[in-house]
C-alpha positions in Angstrom: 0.0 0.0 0.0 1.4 3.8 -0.9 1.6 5.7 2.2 -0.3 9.0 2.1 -0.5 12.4 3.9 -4.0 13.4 5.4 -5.0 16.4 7.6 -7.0 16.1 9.9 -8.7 18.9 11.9 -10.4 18.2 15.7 -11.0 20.3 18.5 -9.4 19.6 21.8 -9.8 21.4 25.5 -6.2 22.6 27.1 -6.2 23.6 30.6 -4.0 26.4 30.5 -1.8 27.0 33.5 -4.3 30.1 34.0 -7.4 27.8 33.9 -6.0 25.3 35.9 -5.1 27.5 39.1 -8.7 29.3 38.6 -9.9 25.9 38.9 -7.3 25.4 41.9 -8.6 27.9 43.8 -12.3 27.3 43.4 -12.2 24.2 44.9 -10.4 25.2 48.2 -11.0 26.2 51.3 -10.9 30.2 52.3 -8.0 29.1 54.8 -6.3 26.8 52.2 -6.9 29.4 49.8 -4.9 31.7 51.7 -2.2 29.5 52.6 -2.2 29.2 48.9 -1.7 33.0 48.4 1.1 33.4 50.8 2.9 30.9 49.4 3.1 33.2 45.6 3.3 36.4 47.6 6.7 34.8 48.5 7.4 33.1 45.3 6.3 36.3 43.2 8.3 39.5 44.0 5.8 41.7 41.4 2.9 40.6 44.1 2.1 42.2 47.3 -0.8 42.4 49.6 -2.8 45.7 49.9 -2.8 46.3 53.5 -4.5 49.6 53.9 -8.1 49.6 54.6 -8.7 52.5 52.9 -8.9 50.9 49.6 -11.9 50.5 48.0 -12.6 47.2 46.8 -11.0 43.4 48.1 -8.8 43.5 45.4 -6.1 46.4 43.7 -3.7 46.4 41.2 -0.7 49.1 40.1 -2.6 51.2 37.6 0.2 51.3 34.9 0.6 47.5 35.2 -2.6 46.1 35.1 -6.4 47.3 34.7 -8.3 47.2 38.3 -10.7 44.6 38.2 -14.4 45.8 38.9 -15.0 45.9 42.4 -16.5 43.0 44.1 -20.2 43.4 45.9 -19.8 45.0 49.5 -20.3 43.5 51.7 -26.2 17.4 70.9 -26.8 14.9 73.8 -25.2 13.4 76.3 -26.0 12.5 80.1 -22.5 13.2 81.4 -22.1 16.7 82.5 -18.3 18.0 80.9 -18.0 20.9 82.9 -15.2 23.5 81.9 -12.7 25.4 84.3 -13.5 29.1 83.7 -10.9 31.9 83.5 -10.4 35.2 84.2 -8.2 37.6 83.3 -8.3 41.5 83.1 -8.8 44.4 86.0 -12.0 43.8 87.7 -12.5 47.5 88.0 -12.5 47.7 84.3 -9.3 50.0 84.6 -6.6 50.2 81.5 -3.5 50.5 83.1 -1.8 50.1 79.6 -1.0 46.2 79.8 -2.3 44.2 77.4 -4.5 41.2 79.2 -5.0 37.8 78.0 -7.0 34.9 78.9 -5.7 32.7 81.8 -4.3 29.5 79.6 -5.8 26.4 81.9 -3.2 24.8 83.3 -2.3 21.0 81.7 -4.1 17.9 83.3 0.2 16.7 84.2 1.2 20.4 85.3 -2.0 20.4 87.9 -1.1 17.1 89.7 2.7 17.8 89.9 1.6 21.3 91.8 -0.5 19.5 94.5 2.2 16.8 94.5 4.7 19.1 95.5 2.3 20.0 98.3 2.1 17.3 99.7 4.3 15.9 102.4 5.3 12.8 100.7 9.1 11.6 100.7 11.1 12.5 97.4 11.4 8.4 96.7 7.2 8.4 96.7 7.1 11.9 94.8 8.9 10.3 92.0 7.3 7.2 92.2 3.6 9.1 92.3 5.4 11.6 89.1 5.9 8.2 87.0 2.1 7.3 87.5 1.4 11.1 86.5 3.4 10.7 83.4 1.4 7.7 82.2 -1.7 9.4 82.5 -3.7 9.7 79.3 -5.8 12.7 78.1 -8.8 11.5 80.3 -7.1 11.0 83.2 -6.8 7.2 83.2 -4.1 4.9 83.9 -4.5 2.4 81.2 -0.9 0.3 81.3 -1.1 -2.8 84.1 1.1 -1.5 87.2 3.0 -4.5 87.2 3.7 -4.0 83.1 4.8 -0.6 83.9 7.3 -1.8 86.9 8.8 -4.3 84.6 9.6 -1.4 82.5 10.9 0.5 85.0 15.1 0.1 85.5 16.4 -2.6 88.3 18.4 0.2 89.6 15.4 2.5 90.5 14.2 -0.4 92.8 10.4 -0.3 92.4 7.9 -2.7 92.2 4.2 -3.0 91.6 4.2 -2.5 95.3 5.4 0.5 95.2 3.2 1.6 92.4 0.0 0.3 93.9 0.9 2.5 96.9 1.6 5.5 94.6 -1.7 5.3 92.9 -3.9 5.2 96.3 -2.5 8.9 96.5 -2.4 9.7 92.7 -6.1 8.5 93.1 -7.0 11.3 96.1 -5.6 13.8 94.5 -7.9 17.0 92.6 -9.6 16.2 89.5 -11.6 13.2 91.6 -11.4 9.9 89.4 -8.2 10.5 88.6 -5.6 7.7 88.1 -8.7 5.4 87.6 -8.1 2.4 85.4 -11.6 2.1 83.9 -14.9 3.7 83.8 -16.2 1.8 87.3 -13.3 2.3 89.1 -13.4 6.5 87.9 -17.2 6.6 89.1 -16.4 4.8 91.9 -13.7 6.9 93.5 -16.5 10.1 92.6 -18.9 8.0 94.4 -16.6 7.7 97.5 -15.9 11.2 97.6 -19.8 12.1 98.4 -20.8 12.4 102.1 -22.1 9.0 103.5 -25.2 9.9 104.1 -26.2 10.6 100.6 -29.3 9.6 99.1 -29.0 6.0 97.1 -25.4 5.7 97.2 -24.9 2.4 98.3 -27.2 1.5 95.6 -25.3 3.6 92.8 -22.0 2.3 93.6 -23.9 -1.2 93.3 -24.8 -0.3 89.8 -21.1 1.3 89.2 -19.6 -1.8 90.2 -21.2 -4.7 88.1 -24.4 -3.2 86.3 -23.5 -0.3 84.4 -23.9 -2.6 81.1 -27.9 -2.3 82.2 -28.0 1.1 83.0 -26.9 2.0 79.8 -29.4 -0.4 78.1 -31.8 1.4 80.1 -33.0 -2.2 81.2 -34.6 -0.4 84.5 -36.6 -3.5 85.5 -33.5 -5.6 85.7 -32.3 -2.9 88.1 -35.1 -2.3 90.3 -35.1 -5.9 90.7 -30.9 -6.3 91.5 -31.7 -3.1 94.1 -34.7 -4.0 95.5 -36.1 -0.7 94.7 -39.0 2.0 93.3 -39.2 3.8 90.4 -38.5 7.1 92.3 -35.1 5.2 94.5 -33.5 4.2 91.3 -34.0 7.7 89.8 -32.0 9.2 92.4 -29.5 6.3 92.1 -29.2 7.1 88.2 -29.1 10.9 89.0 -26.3 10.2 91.4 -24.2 8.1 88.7 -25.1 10.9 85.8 -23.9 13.9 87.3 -20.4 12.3 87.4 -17.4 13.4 85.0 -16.2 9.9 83.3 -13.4 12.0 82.0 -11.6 13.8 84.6 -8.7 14.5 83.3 -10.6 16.2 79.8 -11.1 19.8 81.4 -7.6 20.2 81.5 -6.7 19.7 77.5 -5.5 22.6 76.0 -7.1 22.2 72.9 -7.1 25.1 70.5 -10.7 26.1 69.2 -10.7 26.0 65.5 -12.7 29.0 63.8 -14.9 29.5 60.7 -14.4 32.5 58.5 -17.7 32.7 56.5 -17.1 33.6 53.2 -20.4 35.2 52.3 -22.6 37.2 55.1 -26.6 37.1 55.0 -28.5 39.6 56.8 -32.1 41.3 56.2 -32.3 44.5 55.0 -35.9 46.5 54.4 -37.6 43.0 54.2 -34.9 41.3 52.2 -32.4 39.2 52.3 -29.0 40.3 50.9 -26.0 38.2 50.5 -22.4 40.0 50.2 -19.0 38.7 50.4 -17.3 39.2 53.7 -14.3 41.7 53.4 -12.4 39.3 55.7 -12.5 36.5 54.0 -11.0 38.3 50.4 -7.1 38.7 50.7 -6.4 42.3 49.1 -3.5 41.6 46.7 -2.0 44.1 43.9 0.8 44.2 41.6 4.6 45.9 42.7 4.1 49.4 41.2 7.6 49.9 40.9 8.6 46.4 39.3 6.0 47.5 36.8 7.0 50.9 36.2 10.6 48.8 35.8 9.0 46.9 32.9 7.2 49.3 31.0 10.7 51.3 30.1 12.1 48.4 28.3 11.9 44.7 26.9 14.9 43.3 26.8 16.1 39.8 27.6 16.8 40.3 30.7 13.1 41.4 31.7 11.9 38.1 30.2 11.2 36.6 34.2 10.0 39.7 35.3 7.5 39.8 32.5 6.3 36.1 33.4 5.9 36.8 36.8 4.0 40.2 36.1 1.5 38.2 33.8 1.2 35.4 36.6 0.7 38.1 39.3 -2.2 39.2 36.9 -3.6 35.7 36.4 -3.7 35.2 40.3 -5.3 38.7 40.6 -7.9 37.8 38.3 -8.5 34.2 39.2 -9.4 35.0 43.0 -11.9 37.9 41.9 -13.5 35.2 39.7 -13.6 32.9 42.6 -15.3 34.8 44.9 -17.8 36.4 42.0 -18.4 32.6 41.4 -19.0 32.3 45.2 -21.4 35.3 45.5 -23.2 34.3 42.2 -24.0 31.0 43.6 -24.8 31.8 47.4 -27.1 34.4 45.9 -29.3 31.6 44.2 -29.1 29.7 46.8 -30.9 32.0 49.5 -33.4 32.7 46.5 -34.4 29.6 46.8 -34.2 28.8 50.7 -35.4 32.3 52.0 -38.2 29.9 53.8 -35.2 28.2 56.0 -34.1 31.6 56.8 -37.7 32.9 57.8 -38.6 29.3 59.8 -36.0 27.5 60.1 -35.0 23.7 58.6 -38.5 22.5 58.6 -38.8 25.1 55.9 -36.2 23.5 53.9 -36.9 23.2 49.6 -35.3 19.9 48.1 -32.5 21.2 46.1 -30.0 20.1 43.8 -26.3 21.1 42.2 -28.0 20.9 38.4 -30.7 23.4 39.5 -28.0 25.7 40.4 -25.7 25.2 37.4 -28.4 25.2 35.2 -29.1 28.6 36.3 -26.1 30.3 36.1 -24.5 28.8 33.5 -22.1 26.7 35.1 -21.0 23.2 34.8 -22.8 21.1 37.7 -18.8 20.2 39.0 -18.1 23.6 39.4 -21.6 24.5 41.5 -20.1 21.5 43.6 -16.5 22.9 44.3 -18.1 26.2 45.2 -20.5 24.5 47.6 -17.8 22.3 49.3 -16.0 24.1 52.9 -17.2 27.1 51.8 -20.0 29.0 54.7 -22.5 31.6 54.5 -23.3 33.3 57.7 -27.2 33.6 58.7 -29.0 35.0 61.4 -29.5 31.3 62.3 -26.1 30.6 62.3 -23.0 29.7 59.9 -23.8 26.5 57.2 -21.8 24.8 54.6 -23.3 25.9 50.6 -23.5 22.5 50.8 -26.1 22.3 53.6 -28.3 23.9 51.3 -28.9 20.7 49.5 -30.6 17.7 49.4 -32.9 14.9 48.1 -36.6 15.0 48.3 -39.3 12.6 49.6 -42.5 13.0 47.6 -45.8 13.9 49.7 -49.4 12.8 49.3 -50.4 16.1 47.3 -48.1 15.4 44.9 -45.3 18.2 46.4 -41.9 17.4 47.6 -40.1 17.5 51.0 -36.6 18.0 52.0 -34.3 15.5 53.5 -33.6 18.4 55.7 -37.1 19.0 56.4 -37.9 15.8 57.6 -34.7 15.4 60.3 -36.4 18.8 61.5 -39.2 17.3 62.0 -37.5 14.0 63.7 -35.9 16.1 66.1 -39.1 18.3 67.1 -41.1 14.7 67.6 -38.6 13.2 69.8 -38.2 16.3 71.7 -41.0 16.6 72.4 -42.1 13.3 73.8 -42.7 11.5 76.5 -39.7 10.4 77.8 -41.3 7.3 79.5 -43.1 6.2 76.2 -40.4 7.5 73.1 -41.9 7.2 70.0 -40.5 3.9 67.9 -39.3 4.8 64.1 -42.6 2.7 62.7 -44.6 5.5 65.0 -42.7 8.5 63.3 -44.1 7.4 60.4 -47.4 7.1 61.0 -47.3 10.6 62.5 -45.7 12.3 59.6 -47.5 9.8 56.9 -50.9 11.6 58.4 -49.2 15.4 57.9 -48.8 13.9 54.4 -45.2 13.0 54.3 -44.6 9.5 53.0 -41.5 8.2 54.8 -41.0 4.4 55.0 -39.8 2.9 58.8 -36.1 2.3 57.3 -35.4 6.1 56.2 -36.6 7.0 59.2 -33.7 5.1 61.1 -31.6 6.3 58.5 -32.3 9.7 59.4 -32.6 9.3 63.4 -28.9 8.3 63.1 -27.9 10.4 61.2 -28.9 12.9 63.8 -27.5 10.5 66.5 -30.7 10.4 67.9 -30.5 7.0 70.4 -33.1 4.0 69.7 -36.3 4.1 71.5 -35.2 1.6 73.7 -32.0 3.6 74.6 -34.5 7.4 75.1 -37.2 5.5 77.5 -36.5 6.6 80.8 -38.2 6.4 84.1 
């Protein structure tokens, strides 16, 4: 056969290095976005934050570098009772003396037992030994390695035994937060227990229930219990009162554990009857490009300016791409509250089914992109601060012929169980019924489905006495 030469012409979608950061940056988070943005500000000498307030607009750019874009809209349950250690700090007469005051960091769970340690009149030999038992503490507060695993570990030379650390632990186990040192849940009630005046109330009878039958009382099995105790209905709720009240985690009001904060990227609020969505100035990093690498630029264009050049046109690019990104952002929260102003009047029981195609259909977007704006991105309501993606969800048809929310219908889980009686709950098959005669068609199954989901306990696990 006589080889030939044939054209062939096809069209073919390149992601351009532009395209593909715009496409970056959509999909992450405001925080990772920034992180992002610091990273070029280093990389990229022709890029700099705008840090005076006084600009107009989240975003600015040298004027005889690169056109200013347009400016950018303005702007659950749990019987224990975790108690925290409040703090003060500041003058109490509400004085400035010119100090700067700052919260009282709680002290570690290790740091508080070492300072009553070192209070106590204990020989050095039993400090140290008591300090090696603090040591293996976890976060909780509980000893969980065997005393006689932990003296094998220990060196011959020290000379201690499980003896020794038995003995250690007794005072370990007296010391402030009570049920400290314990070495399981009974044992950590327990020594809370022991703490209480004698003469309490039903506490023979709870540390009977802490020491073999906690299994039951967390089954709620309350007739296995009366029957164990020999007791009423009104005895055994004191008993169960007694045992409830108690932290099973001692040791967990003492973590230092850094609160992690959302910065909403879009703010809703109601103004003259309706609700406007703007982008929150805080959340937009204010970036610009070097005037004076520009002005640099502009006088010539030789080889030498080749980088600078690449970097000026990348600086634009990133300019550009953020803008679009939170215009993308806006666009999409805006359609969103247009179609779930109900939730904002009434809350989630007003909740529409609503899905990503709806939304891309209407703005023009691919349905992928609608999801990357949606996802760790937060709009702040009066009712508080929700994922875009929140806004979403399937549908469950109704007997008229409507449609009603996933969201909707944990609403109305949540209101039912709330709201009834605690020594008869309500069994998924009657949820049901109940919301099968408001005309909601929900089959026994989803409504499990949905009860978990909320972590809302069985009905055996919610009857109470």
């Amino acid at each position: 056969m006589k080889p030939t030469l044939q054209l062939k012409l096809s069209q073919q979608l390149t992601l351009t290095p532009q395209l593909q950061q715009a496409i970056r940056l959509l999909q992450l988070s405001t925080l990772e976005m920034n992180q992002e943005v610091e990273r070029l500000l280093l990389e990229n000498p022709l890029l700099e934050r705008e840090e005076s307030a006084e600009e107009e607009g989240g975003f600015q750019a040298g004027e005889s570098a690169v056109e200013k874009p347009e400016e950018l809209p303005s702007t659950q349950e749990s019987d224990w009772l975790d108690n925290e250690t409040p703090s003060y700090s500041g003058d109490p007469a509400g004085e400035d003396d010119g100090h700067d005051y700052h919260p009282a960091q709680t002290p570690s769970l290790r740091e508080h037992l070492n300072w009553q340690l070192g209070m106590t009149q204990l020989t050095e030999r039993d400090k140290k030994i008591v300090s090696l038992l603090i040591d293996a503490l976890d976060d909780n507060g509980y000893l969980t390695q065997d005393l006689g695993e932990l003296a094998a570990m220990l060196p011959e030379e020290l000379e201690i035994d499980a003896e020794d650390l038995s003995i250690a632990l007794q005072h370990l186990q007296h010391m402030d937060p009570l049920g400290v040192g314990a070495r399981n849940l009974a044992e950590c009630l327990t020594l809370q227990l022991k703490a209480m005046p004698p003469d309490t109330p039903m506490l023979e009878d709870a540390l009977q229930i802490v020491d073999g039958h906690l299994q039951s009382l967390a089954a709620h099995d309350f007739g296995k219990l009366k029957k164990i105790l020999n007791c009423t209905d009104d005895e055994l709720r004191v008993a169960k009162h007694l045992i409830t009240q108690l932290n099973p985690r001692p040791g967990s009001e003492y973590s230092n554990q850094i609160a992690r904060y959302i910065i909403p990227d879009v703010l809703v609020e109601k103004v003259k009857g309706e609700w406007v969505v703007s982008l929150n100035p805080d959340a937009i990093p204010r970036l610009k490009v070097n005037k004076m690498y520009a002005d640099i630029l502009q006088r010539g264009q030789d080889s030498s300016q080749q980088q600078i050049g690449q970097q000026l046109q990348e600086a634009k690019w990133l300019i550009k791409n953020v803008q679009q990104r939170f215009e993308t952002i806006h666009r999409v929260s805006r359609a969103i509250v247009e179609r779930q102003h109900n939730f904002l009047e009434h809350g989630e029981v007003a909740m529409r089914p609503l899905v990503l195609r709806e939304i891309a259909e209407e703005l023009g977007l691919h349905e992928s992109t609608v999801s990357r704006v949606t996802t760790q991105k937060f709009m702040f309501t009066p009712r508080g601060i929700f994922e875009l993606k929140y806004f979403f969800g399937s549908h469950v048809s109704t007997e008229a012929g409507g449609e009603c929310s996933s969201t909707a219908i944990r609403a109305f889980i949540r209101q039912l169980v709330n709201t009834e009686d605690a020594r008869n709950p309500l069994s998924d098959s009657q949820i049901s019924e109940i919301l099968g005669k408001q005309g909601i068609v929900v089959a026994r199954r989803t409504i499990a489905k949905y009860r978990e989901s909320l972590k809302i306990p069985p009905v055996n696990l919610r009857k109470s006495l």
